[in-house]
C-alpha positions in Angstrom: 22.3 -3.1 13.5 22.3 -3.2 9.8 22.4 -6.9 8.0 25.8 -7.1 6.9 26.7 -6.1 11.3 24.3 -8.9 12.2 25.8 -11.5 9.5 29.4 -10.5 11.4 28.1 -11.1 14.3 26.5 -14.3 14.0 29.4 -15.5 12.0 32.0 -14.6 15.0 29.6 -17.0 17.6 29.8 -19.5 14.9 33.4 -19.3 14.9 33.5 -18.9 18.8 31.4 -21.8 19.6 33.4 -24.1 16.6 36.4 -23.1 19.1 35.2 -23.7 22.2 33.6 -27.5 20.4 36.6 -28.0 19.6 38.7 -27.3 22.7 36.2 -29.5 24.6 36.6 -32.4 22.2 40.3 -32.1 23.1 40.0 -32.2 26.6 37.8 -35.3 26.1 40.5 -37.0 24.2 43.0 -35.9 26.6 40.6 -37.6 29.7 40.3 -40.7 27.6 43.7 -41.1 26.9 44.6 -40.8 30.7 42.2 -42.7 32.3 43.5 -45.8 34.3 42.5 -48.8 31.5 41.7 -52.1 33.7 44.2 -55.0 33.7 41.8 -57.0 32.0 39.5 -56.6 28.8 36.0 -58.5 28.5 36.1 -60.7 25.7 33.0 -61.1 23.6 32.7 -64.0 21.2 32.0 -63.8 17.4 29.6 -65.7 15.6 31.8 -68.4 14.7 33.1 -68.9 18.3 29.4 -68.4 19.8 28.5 -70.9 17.1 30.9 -74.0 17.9 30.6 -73.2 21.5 26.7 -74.3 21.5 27.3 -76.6 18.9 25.5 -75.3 16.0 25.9 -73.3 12.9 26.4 -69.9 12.5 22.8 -69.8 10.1 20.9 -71.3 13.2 22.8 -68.9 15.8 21.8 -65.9 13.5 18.1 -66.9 13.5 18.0 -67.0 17.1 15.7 -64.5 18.4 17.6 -61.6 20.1 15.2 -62.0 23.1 16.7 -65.9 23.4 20.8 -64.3 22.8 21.2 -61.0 22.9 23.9 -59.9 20.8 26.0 -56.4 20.7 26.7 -55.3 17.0 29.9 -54.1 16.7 32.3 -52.4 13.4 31.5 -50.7 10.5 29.8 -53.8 9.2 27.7 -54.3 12.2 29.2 -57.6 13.5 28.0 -59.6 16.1 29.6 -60.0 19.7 27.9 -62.5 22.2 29.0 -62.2 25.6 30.2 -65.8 27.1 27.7 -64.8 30.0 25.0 -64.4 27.7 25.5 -67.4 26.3 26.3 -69.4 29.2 22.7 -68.2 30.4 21.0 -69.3 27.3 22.6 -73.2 27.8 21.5 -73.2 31.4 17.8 -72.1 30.1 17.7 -74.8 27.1 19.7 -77.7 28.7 17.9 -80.7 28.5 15.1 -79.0 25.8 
């Protein structure tokens, strides 16, 4: 196989696998979009709602340590979502401290 046979080849399973990438990736929207979605969505608090919600500012509530209130980041800009759980947790541990 000379090198200009081999380059052909390798190019044709480049273009092949880019195909069969790309059929999958389909599919996989396809399953996403018809998957049964639940009647409900979780709701995760922002800062500012985490923030009034304990009663302090949104400063303090960022210098918490993440092992005290775990927080998800979430966006482009890598905002903060505290799940009401979470922070429900975190009062029951510091009540009274």
């Amino acid at each position: 196989m000379t090198d200009d046979e081999t380059r052909s080849s390798n190019a044709e399973t480049a273009r092949r696998m880019a195909d069969a990438a790309e059929r999958f990736a389909a599919e996989l929207r396809e399953i996403a979009r018809s998957a049964p979605r639940p009647d409900w969505e979780p709701r995760w608090w922002n800062v500012s709602e985490t923030a009034d919600a304990l009663g302090i500012s949104r400063n303090t509530l960022k210098r918490l340590a993440y092992t005290d209130l775990p927080f998800w980041r979430v966006g482009s800009r890598g905002d903060r979502r505290y799940s009401p759980d979470d922070v429900q947790r975190y009062v029951d541990a510091h009540r009274g401290s």
